[in-house]
ZAMARGU-4260 file (C-alpha; in steps of 0.2 Angstrom, whole numbers, plus 5000, padded with zeros to 4 digits):
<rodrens>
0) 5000/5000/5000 | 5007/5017/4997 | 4997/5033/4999 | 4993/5043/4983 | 4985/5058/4990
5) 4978/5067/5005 | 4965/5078/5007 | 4960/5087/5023 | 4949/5100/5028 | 4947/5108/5047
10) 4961/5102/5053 | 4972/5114/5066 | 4977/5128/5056 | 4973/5120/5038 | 4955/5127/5030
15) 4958/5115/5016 | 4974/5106/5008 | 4976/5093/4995 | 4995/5085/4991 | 4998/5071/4978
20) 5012/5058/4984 | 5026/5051/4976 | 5027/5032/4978 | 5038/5018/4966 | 5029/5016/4949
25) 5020/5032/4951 | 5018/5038/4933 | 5018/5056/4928 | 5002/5063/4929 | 4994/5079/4930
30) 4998/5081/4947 | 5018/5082/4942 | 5017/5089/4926 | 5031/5105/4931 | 5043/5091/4935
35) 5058/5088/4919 | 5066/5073/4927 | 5053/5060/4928 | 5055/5048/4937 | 5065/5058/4952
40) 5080/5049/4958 | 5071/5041/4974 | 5055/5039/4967 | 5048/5035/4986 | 5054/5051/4994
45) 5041/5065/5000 | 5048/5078/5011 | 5039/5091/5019 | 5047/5109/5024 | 5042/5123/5033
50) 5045/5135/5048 | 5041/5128/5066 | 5021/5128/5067 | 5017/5131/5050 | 5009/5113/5048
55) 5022/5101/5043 | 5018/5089/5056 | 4998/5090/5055 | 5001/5082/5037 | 5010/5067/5044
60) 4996/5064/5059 | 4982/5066/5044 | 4989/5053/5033 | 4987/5040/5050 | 4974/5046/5056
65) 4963/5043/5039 | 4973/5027/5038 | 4969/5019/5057 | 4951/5028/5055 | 4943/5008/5051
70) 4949/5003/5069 | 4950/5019/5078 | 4935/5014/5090 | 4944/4998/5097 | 4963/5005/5095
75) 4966/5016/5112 | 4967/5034/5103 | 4959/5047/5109 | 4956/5063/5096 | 4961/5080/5106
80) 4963/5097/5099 | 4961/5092/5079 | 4947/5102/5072 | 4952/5119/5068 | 4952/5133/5079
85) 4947/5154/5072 | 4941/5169/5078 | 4925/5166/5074 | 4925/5150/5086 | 4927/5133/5084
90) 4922/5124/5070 | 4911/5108/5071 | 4919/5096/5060 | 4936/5091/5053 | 4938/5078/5039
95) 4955/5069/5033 | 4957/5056/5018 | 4966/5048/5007 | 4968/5038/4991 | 4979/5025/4992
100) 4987/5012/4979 | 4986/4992/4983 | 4997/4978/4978 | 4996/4959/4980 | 5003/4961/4997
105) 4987/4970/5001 | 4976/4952/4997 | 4970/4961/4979 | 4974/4964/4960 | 4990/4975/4961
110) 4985/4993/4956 | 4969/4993/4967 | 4964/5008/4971 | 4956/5012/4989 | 4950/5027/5001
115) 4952/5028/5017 | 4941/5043/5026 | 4938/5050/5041 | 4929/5065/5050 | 4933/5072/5068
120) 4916/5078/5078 | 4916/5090/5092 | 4903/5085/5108 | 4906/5097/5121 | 4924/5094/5126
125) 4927/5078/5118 | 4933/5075/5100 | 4927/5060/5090 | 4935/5050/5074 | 4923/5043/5065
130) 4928/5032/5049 | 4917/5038/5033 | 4926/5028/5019 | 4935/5014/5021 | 4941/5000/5006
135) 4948/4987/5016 | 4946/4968/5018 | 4945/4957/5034 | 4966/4956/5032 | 4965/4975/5039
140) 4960/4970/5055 | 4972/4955/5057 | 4989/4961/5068 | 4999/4950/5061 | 4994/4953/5042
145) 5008/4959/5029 | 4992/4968/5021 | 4991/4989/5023 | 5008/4991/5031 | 5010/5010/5038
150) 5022/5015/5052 | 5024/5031/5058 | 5037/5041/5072 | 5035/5055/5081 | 5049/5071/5084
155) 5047/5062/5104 | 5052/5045/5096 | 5063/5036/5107 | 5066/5018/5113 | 5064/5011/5132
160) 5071/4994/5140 | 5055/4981/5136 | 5052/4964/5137 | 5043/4950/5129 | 5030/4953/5142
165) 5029/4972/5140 | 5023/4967/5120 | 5013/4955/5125 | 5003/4970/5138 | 5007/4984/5122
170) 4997/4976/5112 | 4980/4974/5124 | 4981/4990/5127 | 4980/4996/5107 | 4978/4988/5093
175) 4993/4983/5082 | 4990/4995/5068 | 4987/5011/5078 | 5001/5004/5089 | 5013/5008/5074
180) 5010/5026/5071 | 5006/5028/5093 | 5021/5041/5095 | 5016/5052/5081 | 4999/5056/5094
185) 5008/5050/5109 | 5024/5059/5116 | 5026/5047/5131 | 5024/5031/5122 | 5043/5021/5116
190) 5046/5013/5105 | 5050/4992/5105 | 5071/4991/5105 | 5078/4974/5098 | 5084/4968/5112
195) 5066/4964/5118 | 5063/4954/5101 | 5077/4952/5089 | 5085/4937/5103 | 5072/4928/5102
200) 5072/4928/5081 | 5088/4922/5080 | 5081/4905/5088 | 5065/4906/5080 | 5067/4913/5061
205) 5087/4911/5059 | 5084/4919/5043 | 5074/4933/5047 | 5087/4937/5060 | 5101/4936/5048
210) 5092/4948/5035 | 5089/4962/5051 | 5107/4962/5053 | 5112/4962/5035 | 5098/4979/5033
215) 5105/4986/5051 | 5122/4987/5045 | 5118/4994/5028 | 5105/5008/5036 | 5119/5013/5048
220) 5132/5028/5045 | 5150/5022/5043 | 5159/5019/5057 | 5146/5010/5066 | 5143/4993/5065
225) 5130/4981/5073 | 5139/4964/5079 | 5122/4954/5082 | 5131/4951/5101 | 5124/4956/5118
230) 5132/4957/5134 | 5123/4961/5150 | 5106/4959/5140 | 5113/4974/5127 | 5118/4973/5110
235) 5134/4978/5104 | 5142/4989/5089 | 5158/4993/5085 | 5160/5012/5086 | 5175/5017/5076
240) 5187/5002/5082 | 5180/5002/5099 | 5166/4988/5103 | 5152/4998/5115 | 5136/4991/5120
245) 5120/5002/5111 | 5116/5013/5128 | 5135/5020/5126 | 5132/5027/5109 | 5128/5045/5107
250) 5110/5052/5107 | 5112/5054/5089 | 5113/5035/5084 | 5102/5029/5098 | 5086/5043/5092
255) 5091/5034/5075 | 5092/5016/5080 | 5076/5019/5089 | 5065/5021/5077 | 5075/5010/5064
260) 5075/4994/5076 | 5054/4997/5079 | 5054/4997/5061 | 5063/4983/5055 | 5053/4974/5071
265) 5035/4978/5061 | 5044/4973/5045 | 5046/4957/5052 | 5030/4954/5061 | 5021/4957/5047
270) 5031/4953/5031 | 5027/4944/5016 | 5029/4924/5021 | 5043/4918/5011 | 5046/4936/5004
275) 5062/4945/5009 | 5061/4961/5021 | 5067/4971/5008 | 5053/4966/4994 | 5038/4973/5008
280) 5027/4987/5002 | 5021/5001/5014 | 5022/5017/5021 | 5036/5024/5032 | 5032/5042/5041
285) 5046/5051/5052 | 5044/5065/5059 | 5060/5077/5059 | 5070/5064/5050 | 5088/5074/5054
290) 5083/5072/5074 | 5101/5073/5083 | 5109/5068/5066 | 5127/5077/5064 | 5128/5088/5048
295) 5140/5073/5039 | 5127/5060/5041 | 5111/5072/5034 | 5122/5071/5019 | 5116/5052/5016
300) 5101/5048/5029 | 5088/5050/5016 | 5100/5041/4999 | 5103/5027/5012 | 5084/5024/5017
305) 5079/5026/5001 | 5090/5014/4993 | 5090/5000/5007 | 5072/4999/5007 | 5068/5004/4988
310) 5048/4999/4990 | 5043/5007/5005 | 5036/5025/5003 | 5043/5037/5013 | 5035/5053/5021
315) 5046/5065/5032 | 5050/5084/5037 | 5064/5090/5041 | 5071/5107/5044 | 5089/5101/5038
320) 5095/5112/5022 | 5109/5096/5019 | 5094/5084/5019 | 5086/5095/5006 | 5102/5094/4996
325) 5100/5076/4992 | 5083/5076/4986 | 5073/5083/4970 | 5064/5098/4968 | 5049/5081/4965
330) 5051/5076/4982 | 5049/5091/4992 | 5032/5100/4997 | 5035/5117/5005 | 5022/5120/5019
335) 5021/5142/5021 | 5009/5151/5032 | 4998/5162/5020 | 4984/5173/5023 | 4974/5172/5041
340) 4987/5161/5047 | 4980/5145/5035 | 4995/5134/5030 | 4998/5135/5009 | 5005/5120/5004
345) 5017/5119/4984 | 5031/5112/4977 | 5047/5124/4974 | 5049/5133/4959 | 5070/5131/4961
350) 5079/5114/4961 | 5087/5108/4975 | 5098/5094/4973 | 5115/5095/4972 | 5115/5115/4980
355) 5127/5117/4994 | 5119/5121/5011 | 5119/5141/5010 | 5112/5141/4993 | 5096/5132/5001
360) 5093/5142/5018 | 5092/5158/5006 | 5083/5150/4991 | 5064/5152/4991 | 5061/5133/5003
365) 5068/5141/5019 | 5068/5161/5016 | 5083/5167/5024 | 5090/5184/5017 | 5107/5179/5025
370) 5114/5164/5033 | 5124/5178/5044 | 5122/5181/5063 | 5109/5193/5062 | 5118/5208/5069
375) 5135/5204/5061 | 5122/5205/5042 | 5118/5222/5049 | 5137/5225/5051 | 5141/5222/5037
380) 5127/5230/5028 | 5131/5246/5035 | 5150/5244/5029 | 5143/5242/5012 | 5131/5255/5012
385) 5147/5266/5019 | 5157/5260/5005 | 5145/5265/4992 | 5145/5281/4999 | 5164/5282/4997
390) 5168/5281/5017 | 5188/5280/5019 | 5191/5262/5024 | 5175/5256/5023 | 5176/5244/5006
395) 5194/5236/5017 | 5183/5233/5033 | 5169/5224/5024 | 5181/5214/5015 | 5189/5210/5030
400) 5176/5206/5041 | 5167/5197/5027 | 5179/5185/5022 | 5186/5183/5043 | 5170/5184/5053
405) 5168/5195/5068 | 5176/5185/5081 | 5193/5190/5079 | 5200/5209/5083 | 5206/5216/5065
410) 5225/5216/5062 | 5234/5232/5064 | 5233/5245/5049 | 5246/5240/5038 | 5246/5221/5044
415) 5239/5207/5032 | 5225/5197/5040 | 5229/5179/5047 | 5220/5173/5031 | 5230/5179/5019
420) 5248/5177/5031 | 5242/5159/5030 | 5238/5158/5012 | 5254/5167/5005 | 5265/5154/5018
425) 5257/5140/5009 | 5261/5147/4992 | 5277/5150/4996 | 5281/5134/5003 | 5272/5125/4985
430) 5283/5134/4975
</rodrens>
């Protein structure tokens, strides 16, 4: 199953807003018509920007909750504060939905199309999800079904110690399917670690254990490595030559191993039999996808993801400019408050791929009239102004202060900066 499009109407600050997904095998349709390159380089990347509360993340919480609408009444969510909010009070009613494209995987003829709808009610104080369209057949509601796979993270995503037992309990207290998108709703809830299941596969399916290891290892940065070993009921890794148990790795790979171990735990509760991981459909949703990920590594998060598991969909945001660098004008939906503070939701007009990090935060996705310190911009724009006006020293100071920063006292009048003492040294020393 992937998702095709999503329509919603009411919801938090969005009036109305309709956005067509990419997804593998998507043809070029009217919906994608201003894009050249068809098909985009990862054809199952869709990545949502936009400033802090302009709506990015209401997008990702519509797609699941149209998606667990069917068994919203049995699954332990409780709607709070969806429909939409204005000055002239609160409105009534709230509607998501979403067409979405089935495969074999799915128990039908590959292609299928289906809808899955839902509308929020207000009663006094209390919000109610009520399913209005739903194409599903009796596979939905089975837990351990590869049929309609969709698993989504929160920005709170992060993993706790559990044990068998603790699954056992998780799963009477929701159902299964709203259990995998839980932390997008919930900021308390954690998400399942390997070593509360992954043990137990290496007994169980040796060959399911060996393919979580193999996609570990290729979904990790380098220098890390996953060793498949515990000691003292922890797995290890090998951390740049060093071999550490996962609690002594930074926050960075841990907020990452979270969600990549939950993951990979779904894939194989509810895989394909007799198919490998990597051949599973579905829908992936990640919430600030460069979470605690150091600048080298947003370089090649989303290529990495989107290679290793080339037929899941993937639907993130992120507020990294190196993430955008790696994806496709195609792939990116930019979410800007407009008029009335109601969320507007397009594609860029620019291309992004392959631009380095500056030319992004100034291009038209994030805004920025400088990537500068604010105060330092103003600096420098009063030494320009000064020079224009033909102030003695002026056109020197900017040029100084622009190429070395502002940290640093200036040299003394007649005395080269360090910057260019260390760039005639090394020019010496090459010839």
């Amino acid at each position: 199953m992937y998702v095709r499009h999503l329509e919603i109407q009411d919801l938090r600050a969005y009036r109305r807003a309709k956005v067509d997904l990419l997804y593998p095998g998507r043809r070029k349709e009217p919906a994608f018509e201003d894009v050249a390159r068809w098909p985009p380089r990862f054809n199952n990347v869709n990545v949502f920007l936009g400033n802090n509360g302009s709506g990015k993340s209401t997008l990702l919480d519509a797609m699941a909750l149209a998606l667990i609408s069917p068994l919203v009444s049995s699954s332990g969510y409780r709607p709070q504060s969806l429909i939409r909010r204005s000055s002239r009070g609160v409105v009534k009613k709230a509607r998501v939905g979403v067409d979405v494209v089935l495969h074999e995987q799915d128990g039908v003829k590959e292609g299928q199309l289906a809808r899955f709808a839902a509308a929020v009610e207000r009663r006094g104080d209390i919000e109610f999800l009520q399913p209005l369209a739903t194409d599903q057949n009796d596979s939905y509601f089975q837990d351990d079904s590869s049929a309609f796979f969709f698993v989504g993270y929160g920005a709170s995503r992060r993993a706790e110690a559990l044990s068998a037992n603790d699954l056992a309990t998780r799963r009477r207290a929701r159902a299964v399917r709203y259990d995998r998108v839980a932390t997008l709703f919930e900021d308390h809830l954690a998400l399942i670690p390997l070593s509360s299941w992954l043990p137990a596969w290496g007994l169980e399916n040796p060959g399911r254990h060996k393919q979580v290891l193999t996609l570990l290892n290729k979904l990790l940065p380098p220098g890390v490595k996953f060793l498949g070993e515990m000691e003292a009921g922890e797995y290890l890794f090998n951390f740049r030559s060093l071999v550490v148990p996962i609690t002594a790795l930074s926050d960075g790979y841990r907020a990452y191993l979270s969600w990549i171990a939950d993951l990979l735990y779904h894939l194989c509760m509810g895989a394909p039999s007799g198919r490998k991981l990597t051949e599973s459909r579905g829908v992936v949703i990640v919430d600030e996808i460069d979470l605690h990920i150091h600048p080298a590594w947003q370089r090649t998060v989303i290529p990495t993801l989107a290679r290793t598991l080339k037929n899941i969909q993937f639907i993130f945001t992120t507020h990294s400019p190196l993430v955008v660098s790696t994806i496709e004008r195609a792939n990116i939906h930019n979410v800007q408050m407009g008029p009335n503070a109601t969320p507007k939701i397009s594609r860029p007009t620019e291309e992004t791929f392959g631009l380095s990090a500056d030319q992004i935060l100034r291009s038209e996705v994030f805004g920025l009239d400088s990537t500068r310190d604010p105060e330092f911009a103003d600096k420098l724009r009063a030494l320009s102004q000064a020079a224009e006006r033909g102030q003695a020293g002026a056109a020197l100071a900017f040029l100084r202060s622009a190429s070395a920063g502002g940290g640093e006292p200036p040299p003394a009048p007649g005395e080269a900066p360090e910057w260019l003492k260390k760039f005639s040294h090394s020019s010496s020393s090459n010839a």
